[in-house]
C-alpha positions in Angstrom: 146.5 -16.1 -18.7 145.1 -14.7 -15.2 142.8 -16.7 -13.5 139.8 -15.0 -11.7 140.7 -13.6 -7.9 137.1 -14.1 -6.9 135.5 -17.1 -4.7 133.0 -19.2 -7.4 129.6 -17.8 -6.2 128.1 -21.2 -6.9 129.7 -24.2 -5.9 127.9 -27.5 -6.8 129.1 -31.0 -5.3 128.6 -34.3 -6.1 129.2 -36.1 -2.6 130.4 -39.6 -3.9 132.5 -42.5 -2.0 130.6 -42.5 1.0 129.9 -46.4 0.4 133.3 -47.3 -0.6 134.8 -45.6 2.2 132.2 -47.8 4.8 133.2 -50.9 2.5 136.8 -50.3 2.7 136.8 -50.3 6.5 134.2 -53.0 7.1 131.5 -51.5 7.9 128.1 -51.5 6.4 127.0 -48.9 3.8 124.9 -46.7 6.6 128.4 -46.0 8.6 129.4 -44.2 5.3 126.7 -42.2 5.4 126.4 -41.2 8.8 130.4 -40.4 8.4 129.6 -38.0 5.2 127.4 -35.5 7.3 130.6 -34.1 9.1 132.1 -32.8 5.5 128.9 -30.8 4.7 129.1 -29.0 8.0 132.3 -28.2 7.5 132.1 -27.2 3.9 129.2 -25.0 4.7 131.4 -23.2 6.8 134.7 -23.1 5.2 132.1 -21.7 1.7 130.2 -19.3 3.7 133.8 -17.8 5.2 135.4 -17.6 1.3 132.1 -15.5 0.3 130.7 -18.3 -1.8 126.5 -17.7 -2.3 125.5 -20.9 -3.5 125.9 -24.4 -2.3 124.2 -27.0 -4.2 125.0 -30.6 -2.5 123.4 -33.8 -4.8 121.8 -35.7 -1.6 119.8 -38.0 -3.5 119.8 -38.5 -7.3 116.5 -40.2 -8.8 118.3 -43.4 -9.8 119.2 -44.0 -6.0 115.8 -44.9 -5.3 116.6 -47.8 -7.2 118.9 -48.9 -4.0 117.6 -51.2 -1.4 114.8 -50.2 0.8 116.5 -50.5 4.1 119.8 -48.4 2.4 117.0 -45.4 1.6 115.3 -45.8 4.7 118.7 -45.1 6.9 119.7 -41.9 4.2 116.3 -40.7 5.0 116.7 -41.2 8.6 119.8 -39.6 8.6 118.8 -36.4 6.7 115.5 -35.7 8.6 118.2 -36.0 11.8 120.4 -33.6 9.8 117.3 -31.2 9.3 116.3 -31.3 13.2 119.6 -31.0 14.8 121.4 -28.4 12.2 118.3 -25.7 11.3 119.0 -23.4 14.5 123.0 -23.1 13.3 121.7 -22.6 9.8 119.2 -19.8 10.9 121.9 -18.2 13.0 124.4 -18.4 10.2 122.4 -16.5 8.0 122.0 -19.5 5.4 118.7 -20.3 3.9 117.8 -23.6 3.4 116.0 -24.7 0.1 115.3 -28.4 -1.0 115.5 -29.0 -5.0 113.9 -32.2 -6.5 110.8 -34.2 -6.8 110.6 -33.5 -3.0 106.4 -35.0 -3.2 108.8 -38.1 -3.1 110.2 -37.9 -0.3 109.0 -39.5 3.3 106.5 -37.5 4.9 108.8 -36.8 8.0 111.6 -35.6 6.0 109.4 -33.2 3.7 107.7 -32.0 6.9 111.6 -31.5 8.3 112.5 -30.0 5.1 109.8 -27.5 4.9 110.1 -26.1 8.6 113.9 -25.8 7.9 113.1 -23.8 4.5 110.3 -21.7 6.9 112.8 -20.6 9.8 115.6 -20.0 7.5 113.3 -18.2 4.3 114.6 -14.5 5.3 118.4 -15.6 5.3 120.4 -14.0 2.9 124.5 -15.0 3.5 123.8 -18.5 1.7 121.8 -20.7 -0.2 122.3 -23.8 0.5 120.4 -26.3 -1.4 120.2 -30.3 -1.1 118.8 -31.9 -4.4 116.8 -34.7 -3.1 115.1 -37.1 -5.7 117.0 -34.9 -7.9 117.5 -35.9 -11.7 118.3 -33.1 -14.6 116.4 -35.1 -17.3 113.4 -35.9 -15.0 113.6 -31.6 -14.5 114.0 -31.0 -18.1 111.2 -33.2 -19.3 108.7 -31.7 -15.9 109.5 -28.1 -17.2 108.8 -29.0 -21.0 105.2 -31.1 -20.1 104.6 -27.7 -17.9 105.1 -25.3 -20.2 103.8 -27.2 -23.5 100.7 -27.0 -21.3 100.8 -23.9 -20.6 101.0 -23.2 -24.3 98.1 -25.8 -25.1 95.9 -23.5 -22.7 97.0 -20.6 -24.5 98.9 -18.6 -21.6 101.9 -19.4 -23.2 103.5 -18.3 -27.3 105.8 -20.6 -28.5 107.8 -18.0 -30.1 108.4 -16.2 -26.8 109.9 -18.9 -24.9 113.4 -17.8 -23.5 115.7 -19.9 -21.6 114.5 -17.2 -18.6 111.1 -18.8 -19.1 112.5 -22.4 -19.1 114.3 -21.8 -16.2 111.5 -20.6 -14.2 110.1 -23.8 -14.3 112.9 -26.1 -13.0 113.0 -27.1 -9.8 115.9 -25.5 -9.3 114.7 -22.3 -10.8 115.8 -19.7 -8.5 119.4 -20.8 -8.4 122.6 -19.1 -10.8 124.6 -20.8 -13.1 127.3 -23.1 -11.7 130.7 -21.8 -11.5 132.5 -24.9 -9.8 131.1 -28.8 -9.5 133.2 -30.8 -7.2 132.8 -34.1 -7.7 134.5 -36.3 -4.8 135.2 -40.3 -5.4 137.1 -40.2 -8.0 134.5 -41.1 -10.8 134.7 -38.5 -13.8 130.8 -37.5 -14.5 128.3 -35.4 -13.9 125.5 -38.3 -13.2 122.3 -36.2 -14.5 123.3 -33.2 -12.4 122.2 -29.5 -12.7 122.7 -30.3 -16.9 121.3 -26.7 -17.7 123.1 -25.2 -14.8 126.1 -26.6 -15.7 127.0 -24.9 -19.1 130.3 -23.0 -18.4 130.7 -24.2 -15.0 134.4 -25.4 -14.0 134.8 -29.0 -13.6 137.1 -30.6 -10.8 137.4 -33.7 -9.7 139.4 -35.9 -6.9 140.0 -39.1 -5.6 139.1 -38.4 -1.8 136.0 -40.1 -0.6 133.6 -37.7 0.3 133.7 -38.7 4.2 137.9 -37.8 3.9 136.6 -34.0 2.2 137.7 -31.8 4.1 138.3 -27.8 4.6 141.7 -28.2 3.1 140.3 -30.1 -0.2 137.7 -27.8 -0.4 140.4 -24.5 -0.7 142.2 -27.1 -3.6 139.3 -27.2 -5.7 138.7 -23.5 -5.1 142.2 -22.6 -5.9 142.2 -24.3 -8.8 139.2 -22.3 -10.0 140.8 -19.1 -9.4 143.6 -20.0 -11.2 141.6 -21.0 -14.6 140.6 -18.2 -17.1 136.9 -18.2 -17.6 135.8 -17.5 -21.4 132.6 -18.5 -21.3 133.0 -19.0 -25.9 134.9 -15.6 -26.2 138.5 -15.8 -26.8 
């Protein structure tokens, strides 16, 4: 069968190995992630040159607050950094910046970084690019079903016309499409309470490369290999 010519036009990736690859080298645990910024500038650009639309990077899951303070301190560090030195190439890109999660969370300097970058970069159209940040499917599911069972408590909302439109209105990640590719880098094979609902029909690919070794040529591979699958989404 004929796979599908077409770039995925959402492209989800779980950015795992950056530990190991510090570990491995004898470094501590913050070298890793300091070294995993350069892939997502260059995967940004190598998705926004194929066409995709999407780009949903797991930055920080829920269960990685669990981690040790100092560890969540330097990724924090690191991504408010991110946010102040990359928002001017984002805005003259064309990508729009959104942050997914239980972002009240979050340290008041990176929120504040995060919600300047989404300001500047609100009209873009070319991307979305989307960090999940204290980001965990089940913690989404059971925040849109307290909201809405609420809502139908109140009376604004009848049970019997809940659609999966309405659910999805009130995840976090709400205005984003189905997935049509999750990359997951490290080698691991799971999908670690990620975009669940958004997942569905989404091809699945996996590879052994740390995320700080991903690069633009990796990337293609896993995009390749999506074009080549046939997509039935349960018809045959």
């Amino acid at each position: 069968m004929s796979g599908n010519p077409l770039p995925p036009a959402h492209v989800a990736i779980i950015m795992d190995g950056n530990g190991r690859w510090a570990q491995s080298r004898g470094l501590p645990r913050s070298e890793g992630h300091l070294a995993g910024a350069e892939p997502v500038r260059v995967i940004l650009k190598a998705a926004h040159r194929l066409g995709v639309k999407f780009l949903t990077l797991y930055a920080f899951s829920t269960e990685n607050w669990a981690r040790s303070i100092d560890e969540v301190d330097n990724l924090f560090a690191l991504l408010t950094r991110y946010l102040d030195s990359e928002t001017a190439e984002l805005l003259a890109s064309g990508v729009r910046l959104k942050g997914v999660g239980d972002l009240e969370r979050l340290p008041k300097t990176t929120r504040l970084a995060l919600a300047k970058a989404e300001e500047l970069t609100a009209a873009n159209q070319e991307l979305t690019l989307s960090l999940a940040l204290s980001y965990g499917s089940r913690a989404e599911l059971t925040r849109a079903a307290q909201d809405l069972a609420l809502k139908a408590k109140a009376g604004d909302l009848d049970p019997a016309n809940l659609t999966e439109a309405t659910l999805t209105s009130h995840l976090w990640t709400g205005g984003l499409p189905d997935v049509d590719l999750l990359i997951r880098t490290g080698g691991d094979q799971r999908i670690s309470n990620f975009l669940l609902w958004h997942l569905a029909y989404a091809e699945l690919y996996f590879t052994e490369t740390l995320w700080p070794d991903f690069g633009e040529a990796d990337f293609l591979a896993a995009v390749t290999d999506f074009q080549s699958r046939h997509r039935r989404f349960g018809r045959v």
